[in-house]
N, C-alpha and C positions, 0 to 999 in steps of 0.2 A: 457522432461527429463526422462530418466531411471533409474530403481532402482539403475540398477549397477553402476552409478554415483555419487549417493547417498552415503556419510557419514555415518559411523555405529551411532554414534551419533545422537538422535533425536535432541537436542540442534542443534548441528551445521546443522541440514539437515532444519532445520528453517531457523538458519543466511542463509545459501546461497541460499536459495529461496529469500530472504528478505535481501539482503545483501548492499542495500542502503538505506537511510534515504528519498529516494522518493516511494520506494514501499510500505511502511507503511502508510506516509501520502497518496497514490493513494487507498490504500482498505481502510483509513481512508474515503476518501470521495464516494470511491463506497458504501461502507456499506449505505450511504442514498441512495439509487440507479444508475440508469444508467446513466450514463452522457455522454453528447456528447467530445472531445479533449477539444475541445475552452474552455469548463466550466471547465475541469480538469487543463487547462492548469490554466487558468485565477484564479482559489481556492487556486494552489500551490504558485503563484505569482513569484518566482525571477526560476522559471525552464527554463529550455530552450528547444526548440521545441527539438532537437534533441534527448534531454537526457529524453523528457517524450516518445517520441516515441521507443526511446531504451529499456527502462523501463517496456514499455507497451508491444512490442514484446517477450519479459523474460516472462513478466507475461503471457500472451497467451501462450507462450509455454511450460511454469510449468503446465501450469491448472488452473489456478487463475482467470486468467481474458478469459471473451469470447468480442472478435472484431463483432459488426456487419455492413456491408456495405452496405447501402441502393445505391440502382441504379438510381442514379436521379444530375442534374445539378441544383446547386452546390452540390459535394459529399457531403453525411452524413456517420458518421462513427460513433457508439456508443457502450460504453462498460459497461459492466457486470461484477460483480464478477460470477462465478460457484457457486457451491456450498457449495465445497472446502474451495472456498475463502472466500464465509460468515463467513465460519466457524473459520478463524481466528480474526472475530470480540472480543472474547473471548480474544483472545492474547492483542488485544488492550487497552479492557478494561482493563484488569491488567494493562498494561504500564500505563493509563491514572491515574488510583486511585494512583500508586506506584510514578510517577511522580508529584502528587498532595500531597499524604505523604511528597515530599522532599522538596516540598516548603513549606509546613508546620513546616518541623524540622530546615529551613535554617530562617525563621522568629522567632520561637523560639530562636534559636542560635543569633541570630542577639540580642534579649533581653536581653539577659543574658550579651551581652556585656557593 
């Protein structure tokens, strides 16, 4: 991707790097390291081969994720966040604490009734 593709908005130049609810959980699970498809696939559970490997090309081609292809029968193929991409573990954590806030105030609410 190119700058000049990029959004003047840092906000949105997040959303459209991150513009599925699988690229989030995919650096959710890289964040613990590199995993092979099969294990990425197999953590996300209802994905579909197609739509992780669409996902995962996005993200190699943003910078986020590095593909590596070992030369050997049967293929291995294993992937990596960058550095980049660690770096949005920060992003996550906020969603995690902020979305654990809401179930906190949705259990509250729920008492009150």
């Amino acid at each position: 991707m190119e700058l000049k593709e990029l959004p003047k908005c840092p906000v949105e130049t997040t959303l459209k790097l991150l513009s599925t609810k699988w690229k989030f959980l995919i650096i959710r699970d890289l964040l613990g390291g590199t995993k092979r498809f099969g294990e990425l696939k197999q953590s996300l559970g209802t994905i579909t081969q197609k739509v992780l490997t669409t996902n995962l090309r996005d993200m190699e081609e943003s910078g986020l994720v590095m593909r590596k292809v070992y030369n050997q029968i049967p293929p291995k193929v294993e992937y990596t966040l960058t550095d980049i991409g660690y770096s949005l573990g920060v992003v996550l954590d906020g969603m995690a604490d902020w979305g654990s806030g809401y179930k906190e105030y949705l259990k509250l609410l729920a008492k009150q009734k």
